[in-house]
N, C-alpha and C positions, 0 to 999 in steps of 0.2 A: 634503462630508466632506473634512476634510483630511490629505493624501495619508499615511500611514505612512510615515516615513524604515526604510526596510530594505538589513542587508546580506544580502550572499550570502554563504553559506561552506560553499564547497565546489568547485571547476570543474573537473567529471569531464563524463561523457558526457549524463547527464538532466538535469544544471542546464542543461547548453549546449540541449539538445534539446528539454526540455516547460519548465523550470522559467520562465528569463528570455524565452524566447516570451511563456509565459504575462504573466508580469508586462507585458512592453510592452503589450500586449491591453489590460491595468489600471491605465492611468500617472492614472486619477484616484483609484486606492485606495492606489496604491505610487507612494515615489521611490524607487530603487535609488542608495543614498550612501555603499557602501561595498560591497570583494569583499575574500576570505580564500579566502588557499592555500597551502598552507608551500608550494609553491614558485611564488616570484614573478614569471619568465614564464607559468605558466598564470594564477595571478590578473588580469594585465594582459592576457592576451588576452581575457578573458570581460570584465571592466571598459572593453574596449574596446569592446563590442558592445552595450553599455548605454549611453544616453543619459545627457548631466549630466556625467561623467566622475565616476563616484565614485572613492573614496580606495580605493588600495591596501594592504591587508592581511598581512601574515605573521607577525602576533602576536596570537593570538586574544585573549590576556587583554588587550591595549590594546585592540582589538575593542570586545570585551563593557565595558569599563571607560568605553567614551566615552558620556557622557551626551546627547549628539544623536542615537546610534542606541536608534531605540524595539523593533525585535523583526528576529530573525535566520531565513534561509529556511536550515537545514539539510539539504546533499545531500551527505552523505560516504558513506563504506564503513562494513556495518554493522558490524566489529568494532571501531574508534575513535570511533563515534555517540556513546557514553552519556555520556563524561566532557564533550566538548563540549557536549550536551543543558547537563547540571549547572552548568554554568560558568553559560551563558546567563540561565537561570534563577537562579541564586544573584545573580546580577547584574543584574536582573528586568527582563529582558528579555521581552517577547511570545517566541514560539519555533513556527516551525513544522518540523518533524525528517519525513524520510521515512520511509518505512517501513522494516522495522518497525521497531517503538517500539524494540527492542533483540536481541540475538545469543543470547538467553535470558530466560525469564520470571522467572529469578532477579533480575537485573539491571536488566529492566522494572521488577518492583513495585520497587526500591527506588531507583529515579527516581521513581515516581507517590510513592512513600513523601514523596521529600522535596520533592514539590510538592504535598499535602496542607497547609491554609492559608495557597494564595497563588491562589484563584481568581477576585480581580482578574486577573490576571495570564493571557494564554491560552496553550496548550502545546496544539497540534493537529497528531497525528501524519497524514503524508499517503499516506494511504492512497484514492488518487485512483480506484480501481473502486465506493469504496461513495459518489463523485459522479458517473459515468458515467452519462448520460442514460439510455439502453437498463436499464441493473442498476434503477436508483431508479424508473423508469416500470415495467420489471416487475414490482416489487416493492412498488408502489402497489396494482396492478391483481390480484397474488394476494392480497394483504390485504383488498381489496375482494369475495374470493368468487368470482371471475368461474370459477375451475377448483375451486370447491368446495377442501376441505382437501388441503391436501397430503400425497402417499399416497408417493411415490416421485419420485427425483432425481436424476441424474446428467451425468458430463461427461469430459473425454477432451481434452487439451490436449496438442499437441504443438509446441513450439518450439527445435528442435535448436539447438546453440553449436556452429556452424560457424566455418569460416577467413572466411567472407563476412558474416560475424555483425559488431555495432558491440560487443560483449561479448566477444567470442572475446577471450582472454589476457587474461582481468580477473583478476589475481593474487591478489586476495583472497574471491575465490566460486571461485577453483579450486583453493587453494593444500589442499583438504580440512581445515583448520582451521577453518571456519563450518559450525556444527552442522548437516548438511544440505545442505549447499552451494544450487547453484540449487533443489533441493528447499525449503527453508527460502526463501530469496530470492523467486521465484516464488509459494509456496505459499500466502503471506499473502494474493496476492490473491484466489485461488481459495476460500479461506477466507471472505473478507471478503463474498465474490457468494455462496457457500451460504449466510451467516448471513442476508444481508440478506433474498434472497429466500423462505428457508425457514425460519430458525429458526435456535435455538442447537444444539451440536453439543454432543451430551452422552457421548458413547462410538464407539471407535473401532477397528481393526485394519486392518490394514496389511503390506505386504511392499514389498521395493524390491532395488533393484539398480544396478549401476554397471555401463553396458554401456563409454562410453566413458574408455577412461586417464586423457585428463584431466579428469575432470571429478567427483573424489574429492570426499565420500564415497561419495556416487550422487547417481543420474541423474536414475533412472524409480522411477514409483510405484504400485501399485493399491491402492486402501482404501477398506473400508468406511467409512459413518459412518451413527450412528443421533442423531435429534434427538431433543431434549425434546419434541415436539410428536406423536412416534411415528414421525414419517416414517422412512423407507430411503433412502440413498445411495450413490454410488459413485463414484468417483473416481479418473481415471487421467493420471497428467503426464508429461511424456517428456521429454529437451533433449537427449537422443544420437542421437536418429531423429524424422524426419519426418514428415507426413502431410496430404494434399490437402485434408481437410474443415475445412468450419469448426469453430471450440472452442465448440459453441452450450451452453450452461446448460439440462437438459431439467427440466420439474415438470411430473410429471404427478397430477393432484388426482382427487378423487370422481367431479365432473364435468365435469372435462377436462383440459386440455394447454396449456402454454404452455414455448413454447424461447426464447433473447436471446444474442444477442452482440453486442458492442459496434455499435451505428447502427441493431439489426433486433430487432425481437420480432414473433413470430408467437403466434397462441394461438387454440384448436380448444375451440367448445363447443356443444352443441346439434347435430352436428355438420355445422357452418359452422369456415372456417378464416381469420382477418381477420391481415393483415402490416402491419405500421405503420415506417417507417422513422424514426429522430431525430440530434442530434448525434452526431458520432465521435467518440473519441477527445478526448472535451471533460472528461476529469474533473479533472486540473492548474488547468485554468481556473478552474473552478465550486469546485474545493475553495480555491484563493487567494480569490476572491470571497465566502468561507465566511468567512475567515478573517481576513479585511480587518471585513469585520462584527459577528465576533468580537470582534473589538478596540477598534474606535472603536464600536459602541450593544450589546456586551453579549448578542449574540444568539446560540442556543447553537448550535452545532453538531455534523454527524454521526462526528468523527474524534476524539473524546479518548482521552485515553493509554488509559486503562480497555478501549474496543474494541479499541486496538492490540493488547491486552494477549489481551485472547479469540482472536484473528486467531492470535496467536504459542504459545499455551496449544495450540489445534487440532493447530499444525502440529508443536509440543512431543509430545504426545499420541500422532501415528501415526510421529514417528520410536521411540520409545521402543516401539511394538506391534511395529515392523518389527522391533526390535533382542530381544524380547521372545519374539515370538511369540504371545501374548495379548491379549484385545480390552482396552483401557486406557481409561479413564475422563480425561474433558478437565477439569482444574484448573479452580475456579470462582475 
């Protein structure tokens, strides 16, 4: 297969840290021929840590307008995401955009809107937990029945934004103008691992709070969620305080039990309890490799805008309960 010419656009903290890792991993699916950043020492340092020497960037629309580059890896902040998405895509470009798909599901559908009769064309938002080895193996194996149907669900995630954080002072998740802030940011993933593994999320409530100053609108969350499928859930996420335990994913089924967090799923039935370890921290990878396939044989994949779109609806849904006070129904 011959290699994808891709630029990067974007050189913040995750393109440097999972994005162009990744890629080098894939130099027979991807060439990296091009970086974008309005500002021009950070484009040339991440240009510099890539192989080839690609061209430097600080004009998106000459970007998107060069007919050598075939599709763009998007890792910006998600309140300037959409209009670059648009561009990319009017310009038809392949596109792969982080998560989420956009800052509001307003916004989303009317990107999926105007990518509607272009699916030659692929647009895979990265949403790298529902490729995480542990989520998609767990999520094989309750589908398979091994815990009977799923009765009940829960989780409990803490990852405070400390001074020692590689986040701490990210001006656009703290500035309280992203609906939710790390609530929203964070939440899609959490999202993305209930749907996969349990089902769709049809109804919701929710409370929240901002314990620490800076970290507007809030912080912390507890909420319900009820599925289409019946189940019960519960869900709690934190980024002002701490906590020792792992963030394991619990489903507990008719006849039995199974927990997952990234590398570990254990699962109790019969009552036998069998642990299985697999990759870390591999979903960047496996979702670029999704997406390279995507493009050159046409093969579908697990992240179109449509999921993104459910993921951002969920997390739409319980800030609007919190705000509310009533159980709110998740946008289809």
């Amino acid at each position: 297969m011959k290699p994808i010419r891709l630029a990067l656009v974007g050189a913040g903290i995750f393109m440097h840290d999972a994005h162009l890792p990744s890629l080098l991993k894939l130099s027979d699916a991807f060439e990296v021929v091009a970086v974008y950043s309005r500002s021009e020492a950070s484009a040339h340092r991440l240009a510099q840590q890539a192989p080839g020497a690609p061209r430097v960037f600080t004009d998106y629309g000459a970007l998107v307008a060069d007919p050598t580059i075939e599709a763009v890896d998007s890792v910006l902040p998600i309140p300037v995401m959409a209009p670059y998405i648009a561009q990319a895509l009017a310009a038809g470009k392949h596109v792969l955009s982080e998560k989420p798909i956009a800052a509001d599901t307003a916004t989303a559908s009317a990107l999926i809107a105007e990518h509607q009769g272009r699916r030659h064309q692929v647009w895979m938002v990265g949403e790298n937990w529902r490729y995480e080895s542990a989520f998609v193996q767990a999520a094989t194996l309750i589908r398979s029945g091994v815990i009977g149907r799923p009765v009940t669900c829960h989780c409990a995630l803490y990852a405070p934004v400390l001074p020692t954080s590689k986040y701490y002072g990210s001006h656009w998740r703290e500035s309280g103008e992203l609906p939710g802030g790390y609530l929203l940011d964070g939440g899609v993933h959490h999202m993305a691992a209930f749907r996969l593994l349990v089902g769709e999320i049809e109804a919701v409530s929710a409370v929240v709070s901002q314990v620490s100053p800076r970290l507007p609108p809030a912080d912390t969350i507890c909420a319900h969620l009820r599925f289409a499928n019946g189940a019960l859930g519960a869900y709690v996420a934190g980024y002002a305080a701490g906590a020792p335990w792992p963030p394991y994913f619990h489903v507990v089924g008719e006849t039995g039990a199974l927990r997952v967090q990234r590398g570990v799923i254990e699962v109790t039935s019969g009552g036998q309890t069998q642990t299985a370890t697999c990759d870390k921290y591999d979903g960047v990878v496996n979702e670029l490799r999704a997406f390279a396939d995507a493009v050159r044989s046409g093969r579908p994949h697990a992240n179109p805008p449509e999921e993104a779109l459910r993921d951002l609806a969920v997390i739409e849904a319980l800030l609007a309960a919190a705000q509310s006070g009533a159980v709110v129904a998740v946008s289809r």
